[in-house]
MILONU-371601 format. One line per field, with one value per residue (C-alpha): residue number from 1; x, y, z. Coordinates in pm, 1 decimal. Example, Ala and Ser with C-alpha at 12.3 -4.5 7.8 and 13.67 -1.06 7.14 Angstrom:
<rs>
n c(1  2)
xx c(1230.0  1367.0)
yy c(-450.0  -106.0)
zz c(780.0  714.0)
</rs>
This chain:
<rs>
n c(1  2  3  4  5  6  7  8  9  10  11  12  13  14  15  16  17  18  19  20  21  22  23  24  25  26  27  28  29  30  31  32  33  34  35  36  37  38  39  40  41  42  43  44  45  46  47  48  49  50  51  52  53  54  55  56  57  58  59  60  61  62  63  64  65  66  67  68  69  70  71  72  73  74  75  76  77  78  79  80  81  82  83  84  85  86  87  88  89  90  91  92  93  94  95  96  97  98  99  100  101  102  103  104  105  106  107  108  109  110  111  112  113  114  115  116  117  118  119  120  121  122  123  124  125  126  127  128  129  130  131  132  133  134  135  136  137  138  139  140  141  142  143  144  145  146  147  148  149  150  151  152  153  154  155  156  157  158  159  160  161  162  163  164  165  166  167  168  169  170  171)
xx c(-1719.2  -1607.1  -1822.7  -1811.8  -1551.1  -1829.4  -2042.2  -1899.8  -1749.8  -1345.9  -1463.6  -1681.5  -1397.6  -1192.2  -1462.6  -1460.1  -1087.4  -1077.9  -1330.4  -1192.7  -867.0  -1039.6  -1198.2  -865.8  -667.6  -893.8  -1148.5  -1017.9  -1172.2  -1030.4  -1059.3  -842.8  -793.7  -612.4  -880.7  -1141.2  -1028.8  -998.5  -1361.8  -1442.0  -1175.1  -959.4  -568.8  -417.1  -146.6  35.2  83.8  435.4  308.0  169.2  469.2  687.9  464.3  496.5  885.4  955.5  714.3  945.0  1210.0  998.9  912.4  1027.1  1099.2  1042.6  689.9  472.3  297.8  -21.0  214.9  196.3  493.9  561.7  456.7  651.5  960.5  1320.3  1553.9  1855.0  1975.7  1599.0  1440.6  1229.7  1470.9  1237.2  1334.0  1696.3  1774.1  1602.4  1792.4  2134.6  2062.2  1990.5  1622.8  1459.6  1382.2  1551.2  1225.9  1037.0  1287.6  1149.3  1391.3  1229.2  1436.2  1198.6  908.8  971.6  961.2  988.6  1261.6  1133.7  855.4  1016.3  1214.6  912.0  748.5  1083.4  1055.0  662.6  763.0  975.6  752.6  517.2  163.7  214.8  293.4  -19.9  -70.5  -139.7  -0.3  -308.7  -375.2  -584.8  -576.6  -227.6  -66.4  9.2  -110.4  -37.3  -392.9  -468.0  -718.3  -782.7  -835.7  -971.2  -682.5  -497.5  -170.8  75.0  272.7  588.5  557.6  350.9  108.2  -256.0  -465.7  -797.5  -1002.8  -1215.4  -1536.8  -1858.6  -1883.8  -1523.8  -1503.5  -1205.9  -1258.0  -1008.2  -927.9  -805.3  -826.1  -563.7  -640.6)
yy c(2476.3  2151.9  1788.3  1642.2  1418.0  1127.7  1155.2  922.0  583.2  530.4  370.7  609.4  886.7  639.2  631.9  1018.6  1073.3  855.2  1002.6  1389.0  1223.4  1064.8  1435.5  1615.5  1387.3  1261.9  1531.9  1911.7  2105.5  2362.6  2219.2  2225.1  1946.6  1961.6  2224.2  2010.2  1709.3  1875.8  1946.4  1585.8  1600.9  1390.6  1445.8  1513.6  1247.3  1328.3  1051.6  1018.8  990.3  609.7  545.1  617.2  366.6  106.1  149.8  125.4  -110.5  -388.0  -300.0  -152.9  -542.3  -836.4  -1120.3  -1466.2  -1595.1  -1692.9  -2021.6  -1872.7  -1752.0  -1406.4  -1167.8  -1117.7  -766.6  -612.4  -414.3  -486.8  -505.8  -672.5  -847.3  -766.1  -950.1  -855.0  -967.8  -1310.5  -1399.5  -1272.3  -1492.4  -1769.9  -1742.5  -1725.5  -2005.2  -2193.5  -2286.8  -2135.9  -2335.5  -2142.6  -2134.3  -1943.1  -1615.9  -1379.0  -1217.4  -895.7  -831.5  -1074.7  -910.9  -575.9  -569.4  -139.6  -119.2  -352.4  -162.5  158.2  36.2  -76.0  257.8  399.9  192.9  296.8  653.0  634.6  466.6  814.7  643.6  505.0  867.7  892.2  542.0  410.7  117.1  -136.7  -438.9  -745.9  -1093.1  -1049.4  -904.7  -604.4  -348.6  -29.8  171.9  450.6  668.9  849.9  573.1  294.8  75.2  -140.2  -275.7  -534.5  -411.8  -608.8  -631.7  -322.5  -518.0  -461.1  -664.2  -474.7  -232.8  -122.2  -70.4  211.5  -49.6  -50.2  -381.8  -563.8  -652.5  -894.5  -877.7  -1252.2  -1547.6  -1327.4  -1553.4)
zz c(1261.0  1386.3  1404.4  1765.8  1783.5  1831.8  1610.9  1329.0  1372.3  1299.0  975.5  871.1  928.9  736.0  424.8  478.6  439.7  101.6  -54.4  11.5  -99.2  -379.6  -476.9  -445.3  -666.8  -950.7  -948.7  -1044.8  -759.9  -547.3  -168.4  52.6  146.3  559.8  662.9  490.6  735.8  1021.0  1003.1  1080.8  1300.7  1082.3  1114.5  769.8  666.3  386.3  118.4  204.6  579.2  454.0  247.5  538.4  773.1  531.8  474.9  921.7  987.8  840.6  1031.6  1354.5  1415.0  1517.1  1225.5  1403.1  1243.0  1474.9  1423.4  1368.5  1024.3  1150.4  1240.9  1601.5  1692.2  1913.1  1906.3  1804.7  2012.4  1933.5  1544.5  1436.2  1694.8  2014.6  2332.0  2395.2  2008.9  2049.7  2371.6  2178.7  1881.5  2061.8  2230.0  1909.8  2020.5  1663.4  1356.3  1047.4  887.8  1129.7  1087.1  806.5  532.6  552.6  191.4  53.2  203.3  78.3  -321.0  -313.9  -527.0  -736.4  -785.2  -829.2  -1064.5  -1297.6  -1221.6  -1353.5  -1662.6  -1719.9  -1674.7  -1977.4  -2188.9  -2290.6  -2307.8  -1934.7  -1788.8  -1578.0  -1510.2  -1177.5  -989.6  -894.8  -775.1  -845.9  -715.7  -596.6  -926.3  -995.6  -1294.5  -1458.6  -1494.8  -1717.0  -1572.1  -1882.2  -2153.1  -1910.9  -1992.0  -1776.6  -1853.5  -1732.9  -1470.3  -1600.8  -2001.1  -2077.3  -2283.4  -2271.2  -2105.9  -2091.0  -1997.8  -1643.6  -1754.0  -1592.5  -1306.5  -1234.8  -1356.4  -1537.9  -1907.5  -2062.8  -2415.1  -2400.9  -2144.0  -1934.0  -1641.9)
</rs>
């Protein structure tokens, strides 16, 4: 049994897919979860699938910034650029400021690095990595607790409405 492919909306596939996702990693019940999508007609993407988009897509595009501040969006072609960026830049027509240092942009091994860190600390084991207004925490599904993502310090607690509880003026 199969839904017709039109009868949701791409965002209510999308609300679909997190919460089966949602169910099959917080929740211990036996689904499972590919066939499960592909009765909404959802493809299944592994987690790694997302990771993986998020890795190429800094190097799938092209790094001039726009001046609308966004990247350019097509293809590279040619020292990271798309060719209309290349031929600019070897002609010496773009401002230094406009290209984007896509090392900068990319803190991953940062961030696995800290993960590394809270792996070895034993209270942090199941933590997960959030974020809120911009920063980012260490949150313990089991005790509520959420920690800084850099120090390991407590900082509070999510409450029954999913709600961040300081212990101190944190912000």
């Amino acid at each position: 049994m199969v839904v017709h492919p039109g009868f949701f909306t791409k965002h209510e596939l999308k609300f679909i897919e997190a919460i089966v996702m949602y169910i099959n990693e917080n929740i211990e019940a036996d689904i499972d979860v590919q066939h499960t999508l592909e009765i909404f007609g959802i493809k299944y993407k592994d987690s790694m699938f997302h990771m993986n988009k998020l890795i190429n897509a800094k190097e799938i595009k092209c790094k001039y910034l726009l001046p609308n501040n966004h990247q350019c969006s097509r293809a590279t072609k040619e020292n990271g650029f798309c060719m209309t960026h290349a031929n600019l830049f070897k002609k010496n027509k773009i401002d230094k400021t406009r290209i984007l240092n896509t090392e900068m942009m990319s803190q991953f091994d940062e961030v696995l690095i800290q993960l590394r860190k809270a792996r070895e600390i034993p209270k942090l084991i199941e933590c997960k990595l959030i974020f809120i207004r911009g920063r980012d925490y260490l949150y313990d599904p089991f005790t509520k607790t959420v920690y800084d993502f850099h120090t390991y310090e407590k900082i509070g607690k999510i409450d029954k409405f999913r709600q961040l509880k300081l212990y101190e003026n944190e912000f």
